[in-house]
N, C-alpha and C positions, 0 to 999 in steps of 0.2 A: 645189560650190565650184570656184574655175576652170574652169567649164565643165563637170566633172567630177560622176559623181552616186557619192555615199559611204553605203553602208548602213552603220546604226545597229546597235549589240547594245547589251544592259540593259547598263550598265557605261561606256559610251559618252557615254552619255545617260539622265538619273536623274528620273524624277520629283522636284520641287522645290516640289511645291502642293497644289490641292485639290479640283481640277476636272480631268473627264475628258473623251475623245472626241478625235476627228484635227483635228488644227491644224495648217494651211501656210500660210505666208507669209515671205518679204525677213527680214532680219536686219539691223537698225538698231543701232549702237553711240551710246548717248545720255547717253554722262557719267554725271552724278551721279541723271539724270533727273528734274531737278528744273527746272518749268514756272513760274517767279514773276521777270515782267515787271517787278511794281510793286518787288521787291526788285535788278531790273539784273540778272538772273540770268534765263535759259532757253534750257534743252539742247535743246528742240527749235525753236528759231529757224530753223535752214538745215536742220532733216530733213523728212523728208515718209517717217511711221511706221504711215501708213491702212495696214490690213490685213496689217501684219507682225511682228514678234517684236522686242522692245529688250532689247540686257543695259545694265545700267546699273551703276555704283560703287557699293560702299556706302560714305557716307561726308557730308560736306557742303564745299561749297566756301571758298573764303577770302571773308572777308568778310561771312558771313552767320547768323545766329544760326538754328541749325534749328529753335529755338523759335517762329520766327518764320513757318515755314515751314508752311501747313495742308495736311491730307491730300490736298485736291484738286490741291494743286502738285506733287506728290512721287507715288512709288513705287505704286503702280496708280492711284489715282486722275488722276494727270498721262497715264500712258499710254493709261490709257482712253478719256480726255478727245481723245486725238490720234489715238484709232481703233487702237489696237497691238491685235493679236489674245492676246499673251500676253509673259512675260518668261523671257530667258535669264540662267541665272544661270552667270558663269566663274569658276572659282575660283581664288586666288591664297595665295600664301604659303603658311603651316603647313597650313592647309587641302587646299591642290592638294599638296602634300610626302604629307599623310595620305594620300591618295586612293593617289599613286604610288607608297607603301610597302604598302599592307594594299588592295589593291583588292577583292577577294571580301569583307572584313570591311566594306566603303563598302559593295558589295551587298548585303549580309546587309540592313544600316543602311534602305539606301532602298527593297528590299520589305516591310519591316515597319515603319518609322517612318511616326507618327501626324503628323496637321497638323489641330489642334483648332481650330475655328475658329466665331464663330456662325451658325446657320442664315442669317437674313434676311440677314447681311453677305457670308456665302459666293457667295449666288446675284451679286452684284455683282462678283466677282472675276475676273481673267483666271488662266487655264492657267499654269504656270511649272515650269520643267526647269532640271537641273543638268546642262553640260557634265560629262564626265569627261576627266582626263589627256590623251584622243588628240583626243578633238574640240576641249578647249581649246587646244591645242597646233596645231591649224589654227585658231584664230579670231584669238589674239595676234598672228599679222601683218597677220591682213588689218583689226585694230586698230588696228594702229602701236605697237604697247603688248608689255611683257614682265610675265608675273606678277610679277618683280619692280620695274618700272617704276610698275608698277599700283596695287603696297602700296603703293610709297614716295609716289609723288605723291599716293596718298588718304589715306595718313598725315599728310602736309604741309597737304590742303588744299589742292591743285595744282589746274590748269585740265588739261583734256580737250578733244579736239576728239572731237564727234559728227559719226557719218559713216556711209553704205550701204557694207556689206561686200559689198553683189553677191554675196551667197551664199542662199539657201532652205533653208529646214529644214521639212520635212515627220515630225509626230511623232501618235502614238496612243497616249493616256494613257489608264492603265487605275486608278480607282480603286475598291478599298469602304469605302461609307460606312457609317455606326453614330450613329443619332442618342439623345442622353442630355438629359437634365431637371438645371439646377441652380433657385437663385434664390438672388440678394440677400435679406437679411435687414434690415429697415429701419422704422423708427417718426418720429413727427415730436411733438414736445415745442411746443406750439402756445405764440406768446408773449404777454405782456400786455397789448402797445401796440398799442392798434384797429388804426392804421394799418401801425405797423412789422413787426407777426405777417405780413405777406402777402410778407416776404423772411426770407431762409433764412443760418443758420451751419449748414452741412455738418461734421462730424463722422465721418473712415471711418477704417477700417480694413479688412484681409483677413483672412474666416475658414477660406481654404482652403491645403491643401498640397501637399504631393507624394502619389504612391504609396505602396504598400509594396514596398521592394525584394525582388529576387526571388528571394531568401533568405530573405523572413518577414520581414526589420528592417524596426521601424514608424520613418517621419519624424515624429519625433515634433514640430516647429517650436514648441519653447517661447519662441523670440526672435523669430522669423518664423512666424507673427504672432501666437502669442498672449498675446506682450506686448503686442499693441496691440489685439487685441480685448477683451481685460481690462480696459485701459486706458481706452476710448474706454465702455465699459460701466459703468466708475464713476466716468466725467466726466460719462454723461446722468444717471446717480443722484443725481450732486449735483445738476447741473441742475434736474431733477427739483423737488428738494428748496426752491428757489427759484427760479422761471422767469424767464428775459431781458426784454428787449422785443420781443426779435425773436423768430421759430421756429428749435428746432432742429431738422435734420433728420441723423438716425443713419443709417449706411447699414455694413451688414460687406458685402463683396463677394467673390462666390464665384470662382471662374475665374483668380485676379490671378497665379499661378502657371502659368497657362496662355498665358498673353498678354494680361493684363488684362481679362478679358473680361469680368465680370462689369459693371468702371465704364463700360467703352465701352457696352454695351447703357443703363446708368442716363443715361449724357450722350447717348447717341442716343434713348432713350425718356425722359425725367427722369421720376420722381414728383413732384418739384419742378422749378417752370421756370428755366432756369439764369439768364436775364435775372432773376430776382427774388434769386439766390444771391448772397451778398456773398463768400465765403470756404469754401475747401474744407481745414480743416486734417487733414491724414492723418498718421497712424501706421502705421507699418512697420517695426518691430524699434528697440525703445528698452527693452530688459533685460539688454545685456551691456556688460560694460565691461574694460577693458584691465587684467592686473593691472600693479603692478609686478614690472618686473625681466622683463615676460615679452619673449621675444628671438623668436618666431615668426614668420616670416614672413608668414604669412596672417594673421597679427593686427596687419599693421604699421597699418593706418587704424582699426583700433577703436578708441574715443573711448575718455576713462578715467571715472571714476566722478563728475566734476563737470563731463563736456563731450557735447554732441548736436553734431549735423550740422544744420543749418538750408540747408534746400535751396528754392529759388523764390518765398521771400518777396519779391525786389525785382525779381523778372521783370515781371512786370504792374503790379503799386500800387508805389511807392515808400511811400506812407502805409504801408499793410501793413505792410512792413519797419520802420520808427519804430517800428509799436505793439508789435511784436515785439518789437523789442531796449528799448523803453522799461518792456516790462511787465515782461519779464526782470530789469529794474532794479530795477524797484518793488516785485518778490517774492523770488525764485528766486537771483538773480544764481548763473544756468547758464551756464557756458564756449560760446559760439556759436562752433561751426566751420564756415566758409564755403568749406571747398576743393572739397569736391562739387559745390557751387553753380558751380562756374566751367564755362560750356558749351561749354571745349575741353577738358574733364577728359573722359578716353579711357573711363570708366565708363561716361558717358554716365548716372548714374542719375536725374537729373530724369528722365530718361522711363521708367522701370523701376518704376516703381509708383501706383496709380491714380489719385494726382491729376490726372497729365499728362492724363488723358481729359477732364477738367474745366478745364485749362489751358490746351489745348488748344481751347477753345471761348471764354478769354478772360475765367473766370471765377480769383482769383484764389486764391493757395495758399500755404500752407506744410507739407513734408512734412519729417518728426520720425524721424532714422533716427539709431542707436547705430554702423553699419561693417559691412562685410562681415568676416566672422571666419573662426578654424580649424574651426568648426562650422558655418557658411552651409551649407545644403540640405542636412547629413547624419543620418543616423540620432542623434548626440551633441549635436545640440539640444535637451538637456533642464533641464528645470525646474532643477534642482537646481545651474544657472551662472549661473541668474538674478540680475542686484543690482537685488535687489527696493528698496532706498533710492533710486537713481536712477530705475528705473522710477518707481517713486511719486510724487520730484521732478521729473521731466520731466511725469509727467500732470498737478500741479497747475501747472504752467506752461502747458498748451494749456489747462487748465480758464478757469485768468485770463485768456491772451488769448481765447477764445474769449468768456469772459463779457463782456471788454472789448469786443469788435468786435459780439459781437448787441445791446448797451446805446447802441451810438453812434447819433447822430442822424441820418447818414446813410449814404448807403453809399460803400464804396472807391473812390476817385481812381484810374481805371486813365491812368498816365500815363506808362509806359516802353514800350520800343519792343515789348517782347513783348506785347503787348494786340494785335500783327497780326496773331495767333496766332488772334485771335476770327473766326471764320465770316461 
């Protein structure tokens, strides 16, 4: 940097990925780095990032639904696309605070933390490092940018200017690998109608969880998710019981705790072709509910015993969303709460559980979630908080719409702006 050559120690500079071996190249500052022309947006317009390193924001810009956004526009894909050797990542706010208070505990952190990822997806990825404290603390000028600049404006939604910092990074990443066997779990409920059995109502959920911690306590996830494996297991039962027109196709996915992995592998390989999929409704924790009276904080978005989250029904199909709230009508009349649904909600949870792999390709959804609660990911997710009555009424409300939309004569109207979202 100015001129200047800076050797590196672990601490400095952190493994941040999942790929190993010496990477040099230039160091590009690229915004949001996010590449979508047809959206009036691209960070890499005036850089030229062949054979160099990009940090990029996390975050999305004003003006643009990240829904809208496909993998090839954004975050490796984009930088690949432009020749980047790999990405730096700088850290900001509480994160860069953590780093400069417990730094040896950040190292403990970065020779031992895992980055699970799938085989065939891995081999496509580029290299990625985490500045530490001193290195970031030279890059924020030659940004134009302050960690605290950095939050605020990707808080906001602000513009960036992308620029060559004139600096080289020369780094040798060292990893080991360990490869493991899951699979999805999944049947297809073939339908009645000659023609309409050759398209698909998806029906998921997640069978998998966390670890055991490392004191012996099991996670035990009676809300996450096996209220919704339970659920989606005696919606095919009924099914079952009397078949649609169309096919159903079940699918539990393993990995979704991990980073979705299991749906991404099913939307990159389908067992079913996703052009023939009308609807991917997923469940993700619909067995708890708010008591009254209770004052917790971490319970402030848990729904109560007659309200769900209704998340990306009217992203893709506007129809979708109709037969949603019109079947709700016609049955169940369950409280739809649509605050999750808004894609400047800072949760960001449309993308946090497997439909978005499915959404993400344009096919459309509805995912079925009760809140994140005082028990989300801890060992005190147990059976025994379950409100087994809501559970029950929210599953025969996907059972209806689901029977409703494999019975229709044709398939979803994709006619909202998220349908750019498709491949």
């Amino acid at each position: 940097m100015n001129g200047q050559e800076t050797p590196l120690a672990f601490g400095d500079i952190l493994n941040g990925g999942s790929k190993g071996g010496q990477f040099s190249g230039g160091i590009v500052f690229v915004g949001y780095g996010i590449s979508a022309p047809r959206l009036k947006h691209d960070d890499y317009a005036n850089v030229d990032v062949k054979g160099k390193w990009v940090i990029t924001v996390r975050g999305i810009p004003g003006g643009i639904d990240s829904s809208a956004v496909t993998d090839d526009e954004q975050g490796n894909g984009a930088a690949k696309a432009h020749g980047a050797i790999g990405f730096i990542t700088v850290p900001t706010g509480n994160f860069l605070n953590a780093m400069r208070g417990n730094p040896d505990a950040v190292k403990r952190r970065a020779a031992t933390q895992e980055t699970i990822r799938l085989a065939y997806n891995n081999e496509d990825r580029l290299p990625a490092v985490t500045a530490g404290p001193a290195l970031a603390d030279k890059l924020f000028p030659l940004i134009g940018e302050t960690s605290e600049s950095i939050s605020q404006k990707a808080g906001s939604h602000g513009e960036f200017t992308p620029k060559d910092l004139g600096a080289t990074l020369t780094a040798n990443i060292g990893i080991n690998t360990t490869t493991v066997k899951s699979q999805n779990v999944c049947g297809i409920l073939e339908g009645t109608d000659p023609q309409l059995k050759g398209t698909y109502v998806i029906l998921s959920a997640h069978y998998d969880h966390l670890k055991t911690a490392a004191n012996g306590e099991i996670y035990h996830g009676a809300d996450d998710d096996g209220s919704g494996t339970a659920t989606v297991l005696n919606i095919a039962q009924a099914m079952a019981m009397h078949p649609p027109k169309r096919s159903i196709f079940v699918i539990f996915h393993a990995g979704e705790e991990l980073g979705l992995l299991g749906s991404l592998y099913n939307s990159d390989h389908p067992a079913v072709p996703l052009d023939k999929t009308m609807v991917d409704l997923n469940i993700d924790m619909i067995g708890r509910s708010k008591p009254a009276g209770d004052t917790n904080e971490k319970d402030k978005e848990l729904t109560d015993p007659n309200t769900i989250y209704v998340i990306g029904a009217n992203r893709i199909s506007s129809e979708l969303n109709e037969i949603s709230e019109q079947t709700d009508k016609d049955f169940e009349n369950v409280k739809f709460d649509y605050l999750l649904n808004d894609p400047n909600h800072p949760e960001r949870i449309y993308y946090r559980s497997d439909h978005w792999n499915y959404a993400k390709h344009g096919v459309p959804i509805i995912f079925y979630f009760d809140g994140v609660h005082v028990d989300y990911h801890q060992p005190t997710d147990t059976v025994d908080k379950i409100d087994f009555d809501k559970m029950t009424k929210v599953g025969r409300l996907v059972y209806e719409t689901g029977w409703r939309l494999a019975n229709l004569d044709h398939m979803l109207k994709k006619d909202v702006a998220a349908q750019a979202a498709a491949k």
